[in-house]
C-alpha positions in Angstrom: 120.5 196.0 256.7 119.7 195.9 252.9 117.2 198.5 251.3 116.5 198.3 247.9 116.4 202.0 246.3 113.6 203.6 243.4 115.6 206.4 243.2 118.3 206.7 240.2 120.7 209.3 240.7 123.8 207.3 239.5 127.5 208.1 240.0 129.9 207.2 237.9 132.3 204.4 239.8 135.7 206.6 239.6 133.6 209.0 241.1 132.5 207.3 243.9 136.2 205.6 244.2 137.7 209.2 244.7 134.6 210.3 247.1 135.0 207.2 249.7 139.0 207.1 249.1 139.1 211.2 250.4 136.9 210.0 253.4 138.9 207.2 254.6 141.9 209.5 254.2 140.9 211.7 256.1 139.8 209.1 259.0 142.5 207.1 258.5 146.0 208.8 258.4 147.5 205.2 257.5 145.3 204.7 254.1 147.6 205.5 251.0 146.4 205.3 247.0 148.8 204.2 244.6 148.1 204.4 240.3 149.7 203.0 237.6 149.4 206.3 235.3 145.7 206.2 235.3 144.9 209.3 237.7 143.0 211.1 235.7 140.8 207.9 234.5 140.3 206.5 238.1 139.4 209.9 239.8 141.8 210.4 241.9 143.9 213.3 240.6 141.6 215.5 243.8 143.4 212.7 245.8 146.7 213.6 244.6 146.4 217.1 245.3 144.3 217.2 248.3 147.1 214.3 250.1 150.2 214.8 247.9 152.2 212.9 250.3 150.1 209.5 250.3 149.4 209.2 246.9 151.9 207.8 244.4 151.8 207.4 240.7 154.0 204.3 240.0 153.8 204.7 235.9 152.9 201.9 233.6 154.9 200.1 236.2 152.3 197.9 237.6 154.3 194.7 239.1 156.5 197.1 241.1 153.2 199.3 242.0 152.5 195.4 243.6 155.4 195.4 245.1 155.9 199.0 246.7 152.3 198.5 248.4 153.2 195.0 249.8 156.4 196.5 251.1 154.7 199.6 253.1 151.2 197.2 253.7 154.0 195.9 256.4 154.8 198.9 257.6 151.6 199.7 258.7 150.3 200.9 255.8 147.2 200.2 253.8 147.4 200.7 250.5 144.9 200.9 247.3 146.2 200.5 244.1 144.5 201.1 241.0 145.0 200.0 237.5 142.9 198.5 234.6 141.3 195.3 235.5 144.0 192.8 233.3 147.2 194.8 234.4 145.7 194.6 237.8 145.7 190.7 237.8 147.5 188.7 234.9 150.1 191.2 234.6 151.1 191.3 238.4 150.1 188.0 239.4 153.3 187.0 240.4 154.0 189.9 242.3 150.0 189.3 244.2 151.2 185.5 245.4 154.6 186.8 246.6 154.5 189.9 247.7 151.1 190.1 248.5 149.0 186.6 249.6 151.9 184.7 250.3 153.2 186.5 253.0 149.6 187.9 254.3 150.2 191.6 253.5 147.7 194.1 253.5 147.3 195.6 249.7 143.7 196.4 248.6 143.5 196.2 245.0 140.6 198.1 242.6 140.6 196.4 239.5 138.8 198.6 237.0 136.7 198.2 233.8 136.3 194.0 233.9 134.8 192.4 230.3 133.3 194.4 228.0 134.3 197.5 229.7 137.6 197.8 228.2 135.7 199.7 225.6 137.5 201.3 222.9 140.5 199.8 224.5 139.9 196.8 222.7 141.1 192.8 223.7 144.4 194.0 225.1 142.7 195.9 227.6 139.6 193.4 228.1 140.5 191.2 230.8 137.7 188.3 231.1 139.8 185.9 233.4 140.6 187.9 236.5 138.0 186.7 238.9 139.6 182.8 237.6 143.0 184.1 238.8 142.4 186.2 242.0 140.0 183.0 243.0 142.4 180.7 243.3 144.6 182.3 245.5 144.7 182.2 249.0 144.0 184.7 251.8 142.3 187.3 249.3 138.9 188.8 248.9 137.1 189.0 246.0 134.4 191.0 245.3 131.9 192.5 242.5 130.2 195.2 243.2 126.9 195.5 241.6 126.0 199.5 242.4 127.6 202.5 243.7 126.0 201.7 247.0 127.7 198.6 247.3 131.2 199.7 245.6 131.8 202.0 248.2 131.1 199.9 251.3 133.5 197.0 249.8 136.0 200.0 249.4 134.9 200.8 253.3 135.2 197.4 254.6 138.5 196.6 252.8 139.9 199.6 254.4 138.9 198.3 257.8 139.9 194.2 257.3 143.2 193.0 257.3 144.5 191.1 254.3 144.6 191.5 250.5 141.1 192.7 248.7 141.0 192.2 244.8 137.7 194.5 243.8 136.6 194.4 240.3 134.4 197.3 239.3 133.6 199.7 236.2 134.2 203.1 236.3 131.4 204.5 234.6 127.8 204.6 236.5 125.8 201.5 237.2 121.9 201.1 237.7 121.4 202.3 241.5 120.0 199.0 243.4 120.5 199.4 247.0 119.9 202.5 249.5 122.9 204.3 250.2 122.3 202.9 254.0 122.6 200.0 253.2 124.8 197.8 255.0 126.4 194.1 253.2 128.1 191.1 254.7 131.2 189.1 253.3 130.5 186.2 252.4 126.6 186.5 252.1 124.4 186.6 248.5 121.9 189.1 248.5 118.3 188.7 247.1 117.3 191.3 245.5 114.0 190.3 244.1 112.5 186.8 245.4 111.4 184.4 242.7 109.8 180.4 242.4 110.5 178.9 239.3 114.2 179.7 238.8 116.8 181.7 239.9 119.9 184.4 238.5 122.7 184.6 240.3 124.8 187.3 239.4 127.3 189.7 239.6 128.2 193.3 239.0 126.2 195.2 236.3 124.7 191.5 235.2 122.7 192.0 238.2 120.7 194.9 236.6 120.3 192.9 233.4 119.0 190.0 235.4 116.6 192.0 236.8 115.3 192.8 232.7 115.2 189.3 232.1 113.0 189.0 235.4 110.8 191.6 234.2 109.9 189.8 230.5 109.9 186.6 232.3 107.2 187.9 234.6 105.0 188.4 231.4 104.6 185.1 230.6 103.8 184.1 234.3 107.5 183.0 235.1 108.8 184.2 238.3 112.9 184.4 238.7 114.8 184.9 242.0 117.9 187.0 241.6 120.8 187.1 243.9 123.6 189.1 243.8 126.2 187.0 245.0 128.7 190.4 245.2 131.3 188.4 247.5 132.9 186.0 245.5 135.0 184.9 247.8 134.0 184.0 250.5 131.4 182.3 248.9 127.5 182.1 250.2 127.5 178.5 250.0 124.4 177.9 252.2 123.1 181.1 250.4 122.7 179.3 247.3 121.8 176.2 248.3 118.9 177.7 249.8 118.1 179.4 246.8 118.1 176.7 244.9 115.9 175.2 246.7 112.5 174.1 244.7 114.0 176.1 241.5 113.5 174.0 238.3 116.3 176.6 236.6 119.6 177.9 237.9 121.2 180.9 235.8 124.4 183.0 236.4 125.3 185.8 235.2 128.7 187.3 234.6 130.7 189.9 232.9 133.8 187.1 232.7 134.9 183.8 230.9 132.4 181.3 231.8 135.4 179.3 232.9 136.8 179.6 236.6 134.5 182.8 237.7 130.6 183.0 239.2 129.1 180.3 237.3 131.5 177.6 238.0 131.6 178.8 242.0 127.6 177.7 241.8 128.5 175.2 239.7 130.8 173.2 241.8 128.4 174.1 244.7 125.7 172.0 242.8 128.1 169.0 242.3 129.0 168.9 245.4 125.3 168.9 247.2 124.9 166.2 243.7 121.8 168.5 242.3 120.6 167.4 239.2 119.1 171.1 237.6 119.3 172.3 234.7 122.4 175.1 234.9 122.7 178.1 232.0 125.6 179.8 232.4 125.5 183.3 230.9 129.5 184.6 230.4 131.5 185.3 227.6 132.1 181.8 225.7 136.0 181.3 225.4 137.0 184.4 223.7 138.8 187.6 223.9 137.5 191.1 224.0 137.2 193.4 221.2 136.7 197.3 220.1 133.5 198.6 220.7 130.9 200.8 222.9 129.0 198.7 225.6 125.8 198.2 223.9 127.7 196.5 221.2 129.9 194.6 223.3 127.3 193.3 225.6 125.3 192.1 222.5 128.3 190.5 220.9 129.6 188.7 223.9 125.9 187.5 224.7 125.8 189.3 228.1 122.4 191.6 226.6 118.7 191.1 228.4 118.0 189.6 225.1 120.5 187.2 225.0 120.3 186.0 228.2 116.4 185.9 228.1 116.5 183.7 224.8 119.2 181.4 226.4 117.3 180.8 229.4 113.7 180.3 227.6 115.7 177.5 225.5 116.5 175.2 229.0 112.3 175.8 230.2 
């Protein structure tokens, strides 16, 4: 069951990351985290202390971090592994087909700080292409969580499904949306605020900024529908067909490369089911990342309220 929360009390991510990991530890003598030099900025240096021998810091090693949690995923293990969202994708790619998809291991993988939240990191860090990558591979998961709420049940359920998860997330704290009893499906959208003349799908912390746009589109009369279509893959197909339904406007929204990620899933879903709306596709336009603090980043890459509400008013 899905409640939608008024309370905001936010966590940061890394937080909730180090809170849910100590739990299933301590349920689940078989769990094991694994970092690539990044303990201190995923959370989980209480982790390393409180189970010193399940947790392992591979170093900037992150290919062979792949690799080591493949190995002792068929052991019996289940491992999380941590590491920055591009290092946790493009840079072990290789290493997630053979080691891990290929030959159905059992590596979760918590891909942090997607898009703009590279930050001061700059474009070497910014990694706007890993939901393209870890899409097209077989036998993994991929999700977006959009709140703290949900973050920590896909951590949860990954724990307790067999097979590789890739889960892309922030670590700093995102707009609460959902009650922390709140319970989410694979594979199913979630609306979480209905709409009639168009609607947002969208992902991660775009789902909060849809739900802006929603609220100066309401002003002028316009009602928008947004989903938060959280599991990527598998993909609410039916979901967002029948969300589509009677909309003269389909949006998505994405912190990602408008090429390969959320808005060409619906996309494709609309060719294929030959609908013939009007799609805007709010991502970041075939570019890489820069310096910067997220306000700036979000305005830049056109991923801002304001952005998003000017680029949808242009296709009514």
């Amino acid at each position: 069951m899905i409640t939608r929360t008024s309370v905001q009390n936010p966590k940061e991510l890394r937080v909730v990351y180090q809170e849910t990991m100590s739990a299933l530890m301590s349920e689940l003598p078989q769990v094991v985290a694994l970092d690539a030099d990044l303990v201190g900025a995923s959370g989980t240096a209480k982790l390393f202390r409180a189970y010193a021998d399940r947790c392992i810091n591979a170093g900037i090693s992150e290919a062979n971090m792949m690799g080591m949690a493949a190995g002792m995923s068929l052991t019996g293990k289940v491992p999380f592994i941590h590491t920055f969202a591009p290092f946790a994708t493009r840079r072990i790619f290789d290493q997630l087909y053979m080691a891990g998809v290929y030959q159905q291991a059992n590596v979760k993988i918590y891909g942090s700080d997607p898009g703009f939240w590279a930050l001061h990191n700059g474009g070497t860090h910014t990694s706007m292409e890993d939901i393209a990558l870890t899409r097209s591979l077989p036998n993994l998961t991929v999700l977006a969580p959009s709140d703290a709420t949900q973050f920590a049940w896909c951590l949860r359920k990954a724990a307790l499904t067999p097979g590789c998860f890739y889960i892309r997330a922030g670590r700093k704290a995102f707009q609460d949306l959902y009650d922390p009893t709140s319970s989410f499906e694979l594979g199913q959208a979630i609306t979480v605020d209905p709409g009639h003349d168009l609607v947002i799908f969208a992902i991660g912390e775009m789902v909060s900024e849809s739900l802006k746009v929603r609220d100066a589109l309401a002003l002028e009369g316009i009602t928008a529908q947004v989903v938060d279509c959280f599991s990527l893959k598998p993909f609410d197909v039916n979901g967002v067909l029948a969300a589509i339904q009677g909309k003269r406007l389909v949006v998505t929204a994405e912190n990602h490369t408008k090429f390969g990620g959320l808005g060409s899933a619906v996309a494709e879903v609309m060719a294929e089911n030959a609908l013939g709306i009007p799609l805007v596709r709010i991502a970041v336009n075939d570019r890489f990342g820069e310096v910067g603090t997220p306000d700036y980043l979000q305005k830049v890459l056109g991923l801002d309220a304001e952005s998003m509400l000017k680029a949808i008013k242009a296709k009514l």
